[in-house]
C-alpha positions as CSV (number, residue, x, y, z in Angstrom):
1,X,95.1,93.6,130.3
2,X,95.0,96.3,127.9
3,X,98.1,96.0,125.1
4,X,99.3,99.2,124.2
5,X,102.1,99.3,121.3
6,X,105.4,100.9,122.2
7,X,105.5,104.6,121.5
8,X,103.9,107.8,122.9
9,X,100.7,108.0,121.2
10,X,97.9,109.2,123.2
11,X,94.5,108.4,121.0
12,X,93.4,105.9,123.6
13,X,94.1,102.8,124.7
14,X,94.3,99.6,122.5
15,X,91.3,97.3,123.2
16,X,93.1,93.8,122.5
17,X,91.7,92.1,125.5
18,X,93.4,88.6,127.1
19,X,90.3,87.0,128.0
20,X,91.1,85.3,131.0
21,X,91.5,89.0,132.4
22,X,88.6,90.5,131.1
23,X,86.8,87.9,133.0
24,X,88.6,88.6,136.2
25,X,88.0,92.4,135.8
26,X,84.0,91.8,135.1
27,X,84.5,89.4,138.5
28,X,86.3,92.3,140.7
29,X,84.2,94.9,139.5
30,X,80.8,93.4,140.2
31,X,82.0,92.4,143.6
32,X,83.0,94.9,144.7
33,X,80.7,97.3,146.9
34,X,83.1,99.2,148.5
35,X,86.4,100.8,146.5
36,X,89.7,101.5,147.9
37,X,92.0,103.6,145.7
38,X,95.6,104.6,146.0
39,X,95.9,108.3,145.4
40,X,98.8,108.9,143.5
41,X,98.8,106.8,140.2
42,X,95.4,105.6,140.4
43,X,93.5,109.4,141.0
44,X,96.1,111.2,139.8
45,X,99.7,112.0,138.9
46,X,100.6,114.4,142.4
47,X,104.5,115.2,141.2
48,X,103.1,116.0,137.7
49,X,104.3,119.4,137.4
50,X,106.0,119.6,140.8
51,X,109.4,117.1,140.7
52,X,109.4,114.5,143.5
53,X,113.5,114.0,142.8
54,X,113.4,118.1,143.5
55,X,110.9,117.7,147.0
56,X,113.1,114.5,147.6
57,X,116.6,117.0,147.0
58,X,115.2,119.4,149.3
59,X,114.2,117.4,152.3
60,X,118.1,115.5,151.9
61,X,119.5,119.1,151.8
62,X,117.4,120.2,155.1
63,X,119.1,117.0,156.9
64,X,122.2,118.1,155.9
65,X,122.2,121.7,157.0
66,X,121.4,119.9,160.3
67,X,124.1,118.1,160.4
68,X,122.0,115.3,159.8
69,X,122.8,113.4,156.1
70,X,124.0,110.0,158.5
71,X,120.6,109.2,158.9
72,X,120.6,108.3,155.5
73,X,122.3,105.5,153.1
74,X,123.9,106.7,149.7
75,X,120.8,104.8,148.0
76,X,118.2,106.9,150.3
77,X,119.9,109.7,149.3
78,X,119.7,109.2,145.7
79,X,116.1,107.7,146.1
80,X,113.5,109.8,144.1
81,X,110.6,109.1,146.7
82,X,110.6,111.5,149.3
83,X,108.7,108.9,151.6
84,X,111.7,107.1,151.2
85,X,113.9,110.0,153.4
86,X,110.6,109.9,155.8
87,X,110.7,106.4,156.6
88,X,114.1,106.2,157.2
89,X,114.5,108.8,159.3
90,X,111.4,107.4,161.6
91,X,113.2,104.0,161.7
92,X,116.3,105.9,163.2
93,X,114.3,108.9,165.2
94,X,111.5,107.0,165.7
95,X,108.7,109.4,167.0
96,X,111.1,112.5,167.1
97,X,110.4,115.9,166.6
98,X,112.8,115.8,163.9
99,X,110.5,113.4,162.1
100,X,107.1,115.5,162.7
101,X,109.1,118.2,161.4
102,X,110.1,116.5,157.9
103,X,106.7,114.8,158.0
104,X,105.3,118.4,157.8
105,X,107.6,119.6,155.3
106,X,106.7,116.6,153.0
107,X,103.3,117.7,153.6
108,X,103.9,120.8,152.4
109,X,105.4,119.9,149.7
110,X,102.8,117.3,148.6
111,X,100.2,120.4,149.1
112,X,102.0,122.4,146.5
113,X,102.1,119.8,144.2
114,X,98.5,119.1,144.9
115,X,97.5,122.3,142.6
116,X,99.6,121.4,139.8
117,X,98.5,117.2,139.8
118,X,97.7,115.7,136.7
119,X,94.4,113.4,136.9
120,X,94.5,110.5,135.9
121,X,92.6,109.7,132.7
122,X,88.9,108.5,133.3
123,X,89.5,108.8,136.7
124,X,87.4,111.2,137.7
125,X,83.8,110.2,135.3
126,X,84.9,106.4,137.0
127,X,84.5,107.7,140.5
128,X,81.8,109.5,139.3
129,X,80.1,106.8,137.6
130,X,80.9,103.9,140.5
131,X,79.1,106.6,143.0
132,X,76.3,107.4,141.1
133,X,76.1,103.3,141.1
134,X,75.8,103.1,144.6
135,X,79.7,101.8,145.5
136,X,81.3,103.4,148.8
137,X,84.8,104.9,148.1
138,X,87.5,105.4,150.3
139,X,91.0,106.5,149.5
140,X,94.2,104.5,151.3
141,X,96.8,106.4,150.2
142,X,100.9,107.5,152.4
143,X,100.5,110.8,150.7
144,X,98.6,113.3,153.4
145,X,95.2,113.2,154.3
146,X,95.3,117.3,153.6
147,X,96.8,116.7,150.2
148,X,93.9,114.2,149.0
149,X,91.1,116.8,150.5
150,X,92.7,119.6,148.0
151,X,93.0,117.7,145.0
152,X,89.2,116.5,145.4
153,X,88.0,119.9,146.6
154,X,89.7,121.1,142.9
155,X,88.2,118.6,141.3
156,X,84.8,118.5,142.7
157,X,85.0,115.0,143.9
158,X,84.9,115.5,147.8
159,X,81.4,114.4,147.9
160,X,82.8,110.6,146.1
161,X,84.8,109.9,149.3
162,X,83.9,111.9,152.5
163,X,84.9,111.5,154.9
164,X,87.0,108.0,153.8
165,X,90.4,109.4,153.5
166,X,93.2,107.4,155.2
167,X,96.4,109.1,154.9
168,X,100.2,108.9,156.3
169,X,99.6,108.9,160.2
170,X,102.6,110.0,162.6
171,X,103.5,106.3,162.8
172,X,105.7,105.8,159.6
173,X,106.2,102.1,159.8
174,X,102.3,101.6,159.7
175,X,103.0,103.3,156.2
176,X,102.1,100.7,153.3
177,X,102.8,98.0,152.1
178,X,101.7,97.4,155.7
179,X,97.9,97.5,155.4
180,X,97.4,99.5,158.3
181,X,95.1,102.4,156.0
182,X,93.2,99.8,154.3
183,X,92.0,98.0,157.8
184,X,90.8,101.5,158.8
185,X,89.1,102.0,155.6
186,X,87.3,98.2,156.4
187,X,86.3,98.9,160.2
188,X,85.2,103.0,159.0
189,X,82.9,101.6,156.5
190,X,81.8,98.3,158.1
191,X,82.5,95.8,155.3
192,X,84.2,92.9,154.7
193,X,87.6,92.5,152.7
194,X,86.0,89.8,150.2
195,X,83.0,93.1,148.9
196,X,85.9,95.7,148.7
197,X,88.5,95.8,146.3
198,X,91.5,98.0,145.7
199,X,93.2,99.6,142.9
200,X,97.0,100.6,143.0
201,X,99.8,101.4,141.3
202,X,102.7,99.7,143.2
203,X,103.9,96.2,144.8
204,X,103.3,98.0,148.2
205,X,99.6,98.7,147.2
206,X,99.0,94.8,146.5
207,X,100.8,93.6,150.0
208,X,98.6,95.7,152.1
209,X,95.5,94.7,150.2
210,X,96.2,90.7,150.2
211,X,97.4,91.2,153.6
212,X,93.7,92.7,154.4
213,X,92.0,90.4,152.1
214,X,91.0,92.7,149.9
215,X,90.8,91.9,146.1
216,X,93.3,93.8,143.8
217,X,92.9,95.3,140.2
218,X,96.4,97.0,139.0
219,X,96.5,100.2,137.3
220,X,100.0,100.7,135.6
221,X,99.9,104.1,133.4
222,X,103.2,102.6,131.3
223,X,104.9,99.0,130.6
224,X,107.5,99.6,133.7
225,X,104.6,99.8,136.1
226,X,103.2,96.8,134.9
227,X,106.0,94.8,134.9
228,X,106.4,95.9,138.4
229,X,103.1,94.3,139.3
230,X,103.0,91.8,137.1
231,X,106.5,90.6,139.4
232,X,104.9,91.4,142.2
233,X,102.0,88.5,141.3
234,X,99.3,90.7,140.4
235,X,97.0,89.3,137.6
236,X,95.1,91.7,136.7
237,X,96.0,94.8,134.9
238,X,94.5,97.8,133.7
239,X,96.4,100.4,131.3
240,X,93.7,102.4,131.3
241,X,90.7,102.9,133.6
242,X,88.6,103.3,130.7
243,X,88.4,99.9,130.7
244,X,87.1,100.0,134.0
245,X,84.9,102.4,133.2
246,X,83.5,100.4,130.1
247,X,82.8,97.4,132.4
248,X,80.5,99.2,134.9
249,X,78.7,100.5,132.0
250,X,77.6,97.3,131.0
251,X,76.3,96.1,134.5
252,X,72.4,96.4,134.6
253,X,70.8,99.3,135.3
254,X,74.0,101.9,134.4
């Protein structure tokens, strides 16, 4: 929705709007009473200043010390998504101790990353805003539950969400794109998918939200993550929540 040039500049984002779009986003956000957000991409950037290939490096290492590397394919190996060791080694050790164990130390990895997160830009005065505006938010997120309730405790934004934080659970597979977090989100706050809507960063985030029926708005933070949801079918596109932000403040009394 929002065109940015190529380069690196960082004045804020170009405002040449595709109409069609702009109407969508007005659509989305006046609908929407209750809002869903991913937590890493969307609130902020959780590997920031703490690698994910490094957490990702450290988890395949563990396996190995244990004898263990056969759980995983060359590509998982190489993959720079931790989840991506986690989920395969709950498809092959399905509810093992082995997996609690590397769900933990993902955990506790994510948790030192946590204090080191970049946040998003506009993310926090747009949760701040859509609160003060009487919208119910609720974060659906595979990173931990704990993670998310120390990155909002830093940020002051614990208040914004409370207690709607649905996190990775010990059941892997019910990880999205399956929309497992978002239906617990629904039934916790008693409201139906066509008032929510939720914003993501990834293909996963849109196939658990249509698979809910709950509206989508894209946030991609560079032209590689919106092509990747632009493939994925997603129409609308933000490259900036500013331009969320901008919307809400034209709604009547904001």
């Amino acid at each position: 929705m929002v065109r940015r040039p190529l380069g690196n500049h960082h004045h804020g984002p170009d405002t040449q709007v595709v109409p069609s779009e702009s109407n969508e986003l007005r659509e989305l956000v006046a609908r929407a009473r209750v809002v869903l957000w991913d937590f890493d991409g969307p609130i902020c950037r959780l590997f920031a200043g703490h690698s994910a290939e490094r957490v990702t490096d450290g988890l395949v290492e563990w396996l190995a010390g244990r004898g263990l590397l056969g759980l995983l394919t060359e590509t998982e190996r190489e993959s720079p998504d931790p989840q991506v060791v986690l989920r395969a080694v709950d498809r092959r050790r399905l509810g093992s101790d082995l997996r609690a164990e590397l769900e933990e130390r993902l955990t506790h990895e994510e948790l030192r990353a946590a204090s080191s997160a970049m946040p998003t830009a506009w993310a926090d005065p747009l949760i701040r805003t859509w609160t003060a505006l009487g919208a119910r938010l609720a974060v659906t997120t595979n990173n931990s539950a704990r993670v998310v309730f120390t990155y909002l405790e830093s940020r002051g934004l614990t208040a914004c969400f409370a207690p709607h934080i649905y996190g990775r659970t010990e059941d892997c597979h019910l990880l999205k794109p399956d929309p497992h977090c978002v239906h617990r989100a629904l039934s916790a706050m008693r409201v139906a998918p066509s008032a929510a809507l939720m914003i993501g960063d990834a293909p996963s985030d849109l196939v658990a939200a249509r698979e809910a029926g709950v509206p989508f708005l894209g946030y991609a933070r560079n032209e590689r993550k919106e092509g990747l949801l632009r493939e994925a079918g997603v129409t609308t596109v933000v490259r900036s929540l500013e331009t969320v932000l901008r919307e809400l403040r034209r709604r009547p009394g904001a």
